[in-house]
C-alpha positions as CSV (number, residue, x, y, z in Angstrom):
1,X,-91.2,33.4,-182.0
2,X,-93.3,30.9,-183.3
3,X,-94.8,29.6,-186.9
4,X,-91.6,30.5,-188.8
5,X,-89.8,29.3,-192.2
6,X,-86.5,30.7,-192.1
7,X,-84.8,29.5,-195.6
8,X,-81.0,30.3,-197.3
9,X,-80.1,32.3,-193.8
10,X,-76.2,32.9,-191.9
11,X,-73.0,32.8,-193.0
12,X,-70.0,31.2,-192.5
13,X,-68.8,34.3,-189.9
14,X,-69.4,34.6,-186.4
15,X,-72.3,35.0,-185.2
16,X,-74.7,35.3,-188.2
17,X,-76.9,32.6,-187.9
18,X,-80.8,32.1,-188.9
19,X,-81.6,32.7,-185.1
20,X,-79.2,33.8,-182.3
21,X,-80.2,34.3,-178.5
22,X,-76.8,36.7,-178.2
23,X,-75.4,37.3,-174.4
24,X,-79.2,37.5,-172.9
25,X,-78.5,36.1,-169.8
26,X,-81.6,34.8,-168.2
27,X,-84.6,34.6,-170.5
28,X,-87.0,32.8,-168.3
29,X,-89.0,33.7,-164.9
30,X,-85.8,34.1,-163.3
31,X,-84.8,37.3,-165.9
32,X,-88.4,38.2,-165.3
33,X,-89.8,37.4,-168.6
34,X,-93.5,36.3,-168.2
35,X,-94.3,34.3,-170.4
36,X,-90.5,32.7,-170.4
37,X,-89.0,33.1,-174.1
38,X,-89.5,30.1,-176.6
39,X,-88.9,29.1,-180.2
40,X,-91.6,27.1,-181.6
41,X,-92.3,25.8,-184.6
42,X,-89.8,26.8,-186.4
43,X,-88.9,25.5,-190.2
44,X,-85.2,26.6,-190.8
45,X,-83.8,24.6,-193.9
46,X,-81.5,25.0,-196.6
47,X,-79.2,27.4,-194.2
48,X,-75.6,28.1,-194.2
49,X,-74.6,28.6,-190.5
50,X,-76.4,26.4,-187.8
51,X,-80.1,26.6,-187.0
52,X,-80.6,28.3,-183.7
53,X,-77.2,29.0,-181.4
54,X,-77.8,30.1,-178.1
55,X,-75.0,31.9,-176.3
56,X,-75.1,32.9,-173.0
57,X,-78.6,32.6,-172.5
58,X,-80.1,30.8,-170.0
59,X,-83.9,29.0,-169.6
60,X,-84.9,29.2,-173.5
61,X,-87.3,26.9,-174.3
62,X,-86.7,25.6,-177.9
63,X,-89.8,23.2,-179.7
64,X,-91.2,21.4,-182.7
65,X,-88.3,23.0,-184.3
66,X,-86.7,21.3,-187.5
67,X,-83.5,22.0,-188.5
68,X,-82.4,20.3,-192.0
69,X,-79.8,21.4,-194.4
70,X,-77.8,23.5,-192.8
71,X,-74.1,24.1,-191.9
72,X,-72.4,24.1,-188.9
73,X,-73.2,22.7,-185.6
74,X,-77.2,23.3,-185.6
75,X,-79.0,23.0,-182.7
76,X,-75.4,24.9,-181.0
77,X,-74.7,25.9,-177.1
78,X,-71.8,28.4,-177.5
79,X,-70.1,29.7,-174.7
80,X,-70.3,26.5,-172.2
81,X,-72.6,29.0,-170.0
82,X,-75.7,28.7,-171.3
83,X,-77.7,26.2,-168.4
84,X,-81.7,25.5,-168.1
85,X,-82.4,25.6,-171.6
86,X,-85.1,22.8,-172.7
87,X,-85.0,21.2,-176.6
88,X,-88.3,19.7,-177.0
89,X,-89.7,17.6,-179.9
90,X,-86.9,19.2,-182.4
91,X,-85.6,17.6,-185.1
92,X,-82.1,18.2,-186.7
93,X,-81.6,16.2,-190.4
94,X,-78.8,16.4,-192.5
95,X,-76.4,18.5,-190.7
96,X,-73.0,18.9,-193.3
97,X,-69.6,20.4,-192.2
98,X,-68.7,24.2,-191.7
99,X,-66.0,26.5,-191.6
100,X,-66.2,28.7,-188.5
101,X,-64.7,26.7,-185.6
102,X,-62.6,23.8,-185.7
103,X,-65.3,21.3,-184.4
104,X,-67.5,22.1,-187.4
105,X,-65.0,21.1,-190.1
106,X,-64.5,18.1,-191.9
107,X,-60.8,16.9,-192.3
108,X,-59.9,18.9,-195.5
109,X,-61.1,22.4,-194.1
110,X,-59.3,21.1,-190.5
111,X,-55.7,20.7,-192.7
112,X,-56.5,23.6,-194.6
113,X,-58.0,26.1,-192.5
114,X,-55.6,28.0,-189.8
115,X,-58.2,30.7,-188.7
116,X,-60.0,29.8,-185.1
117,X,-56.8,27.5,-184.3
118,X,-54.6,28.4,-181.5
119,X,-51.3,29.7,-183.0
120,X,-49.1,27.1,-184.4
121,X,-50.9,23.9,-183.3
122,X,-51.5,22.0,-186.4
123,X,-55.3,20.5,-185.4
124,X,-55.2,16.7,-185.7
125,X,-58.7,15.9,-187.5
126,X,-59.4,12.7,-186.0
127,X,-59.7,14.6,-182.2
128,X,-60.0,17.9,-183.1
129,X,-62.2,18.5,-186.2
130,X,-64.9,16.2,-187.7
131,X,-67.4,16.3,-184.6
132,X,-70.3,19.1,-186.7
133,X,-73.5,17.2,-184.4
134,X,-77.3,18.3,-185.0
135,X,-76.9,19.0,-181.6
136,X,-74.0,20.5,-179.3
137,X,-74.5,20.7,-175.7
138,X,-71.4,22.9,-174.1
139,X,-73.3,22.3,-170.7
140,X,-74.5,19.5,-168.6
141,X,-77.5,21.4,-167.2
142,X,-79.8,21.8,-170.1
143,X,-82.7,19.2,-170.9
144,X,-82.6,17.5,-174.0
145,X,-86.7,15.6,-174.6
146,X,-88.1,13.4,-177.9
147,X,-85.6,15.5,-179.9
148,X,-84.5,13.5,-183.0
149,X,-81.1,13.7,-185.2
150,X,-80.4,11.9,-188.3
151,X,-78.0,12.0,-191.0
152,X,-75.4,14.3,-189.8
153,X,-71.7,14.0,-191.0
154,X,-70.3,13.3,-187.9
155,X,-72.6,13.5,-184.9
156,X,-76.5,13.5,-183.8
157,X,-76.1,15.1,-180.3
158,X,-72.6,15.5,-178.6
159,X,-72.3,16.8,-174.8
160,X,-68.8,18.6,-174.5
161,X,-68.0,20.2,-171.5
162,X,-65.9,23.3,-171.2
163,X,-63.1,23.0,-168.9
164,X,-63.4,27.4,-169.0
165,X,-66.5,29.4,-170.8
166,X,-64.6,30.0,-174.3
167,X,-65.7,33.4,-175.8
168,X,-67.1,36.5,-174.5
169,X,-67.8,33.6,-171.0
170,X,-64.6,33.8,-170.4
171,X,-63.9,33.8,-166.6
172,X,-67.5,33.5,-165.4
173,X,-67.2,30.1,-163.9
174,X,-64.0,28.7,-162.4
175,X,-61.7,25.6,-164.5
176,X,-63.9,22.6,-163.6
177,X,-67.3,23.4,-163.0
178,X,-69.1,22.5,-166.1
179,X,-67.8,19.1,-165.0
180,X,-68.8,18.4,-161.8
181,X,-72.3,20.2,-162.8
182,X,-75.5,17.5,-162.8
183,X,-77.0,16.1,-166.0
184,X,-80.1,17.6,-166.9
185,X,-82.9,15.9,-168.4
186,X,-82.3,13.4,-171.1
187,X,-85.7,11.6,-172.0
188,X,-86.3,9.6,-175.1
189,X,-84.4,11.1,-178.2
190,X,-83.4,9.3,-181.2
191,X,-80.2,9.4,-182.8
192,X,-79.3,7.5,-186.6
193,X,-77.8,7.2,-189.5
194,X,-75.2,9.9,-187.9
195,X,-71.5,9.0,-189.6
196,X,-69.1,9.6,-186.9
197,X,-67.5,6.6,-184.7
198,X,-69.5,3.6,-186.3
199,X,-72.5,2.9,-183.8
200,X,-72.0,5.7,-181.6
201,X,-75.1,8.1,-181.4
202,X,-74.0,10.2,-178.4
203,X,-70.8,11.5,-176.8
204,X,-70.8,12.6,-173.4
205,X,-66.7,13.2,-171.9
206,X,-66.5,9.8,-169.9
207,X,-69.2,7.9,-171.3
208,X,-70.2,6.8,-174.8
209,X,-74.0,5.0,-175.7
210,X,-74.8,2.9,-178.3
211,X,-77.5,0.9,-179.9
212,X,-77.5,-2.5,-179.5
């Protein structure tokens, strides 16, 4: 897909999003698609659930993409599964706080909101809400190149590995892995004006960056 505005598109329900790579495994040479599958050039704005979630797909190569007032994680890796995938040259602006998963709320909808939340546990907004990022990356092997995210309400990019793949993942890689999995590339994005954690630009479990 390429050369496309995709305006006022999603909801605030699973898995309706402006554009959703759903359970297609691999998606690149190795799935046999020649040429590999790619966004590029996209315009999705004014949306209200994410920009482009990948979930279980693997070797997507996402471009020149601009995300910008939209809800929800945007740029969003779902399962902690999806590996190889390549953001290039995107840009996610103004990313506000949704309803659908606990990490996309703000800390009124993570009082108020029970559904997605683990039977009784009362989420604790501070650790378990206020983290919606332009960009969530659920696994370490995914390349991540001049991308740019400004002005979200909590984060611009956040790594956060999956002990287990959540989801319709669940059980395909044993408790751990995603952890002890090598870094992809990370190469020259930009990250500002993003409210969460004072300085902070980027989470990754272990290890925090900063300006300075």
């Amino acid at each position: 897909m390429a050369g496309v505005e995709l305006k006022n598109m999603g909801q605030q329900i699973l898995g309706s999003y402006p554009v959703h790579f759903h359970l297609t495994g691999d998606v690149d040479e190795k799935g046999g698609y020649d040429p590999p599958s790619y966004l590029d050039n996209l315009a999705i704005h004014h949306c209200f659930s994410r920009c482009v979630a990948i979930h279980g797909a693997h070797g997507l190569l996402v471009k020149d993409t601009i995300g910008y007032d939209t809800l929800g994680h945007c740029f969003f890796l779902e399962d902690g599964t999806e590996q190889r995938n390549t953001f290039y040259h995107n840009l996610g602006l103004l990313t506000k706080a949704g309803t659908i998963l606990p990490t996309d709320r703000n800390e009124a909808m993570c009082l108020s909101m029970r559904n997605n939340v683990y039977g009784d546990y009362i989420p604790i907004p501070s650790t378990d809400c206020m983290a919606v990022s332009s960009f969530w990356i659920a696994n370490p092997n995914n390349n991540l190149i001049d991308n740019a995210a400004a002005g979200a309400q909590a984060v611009g990019m956040w790594y956060i590995f999956h002990q287990v793949p959540t989801g319709q993942s669940e059980g395909q890689y044993p408790a751990g892995q995603s952890e002890l999995t090598p870094l992809g590339k990370f190469y020259n994005n930009r990250v500002h004006s993003n409210f969460k954690v004072e300085r902070y630009f980027l989470w990754i479990p272990g290890l925090r960056l900063k300006f300075q």
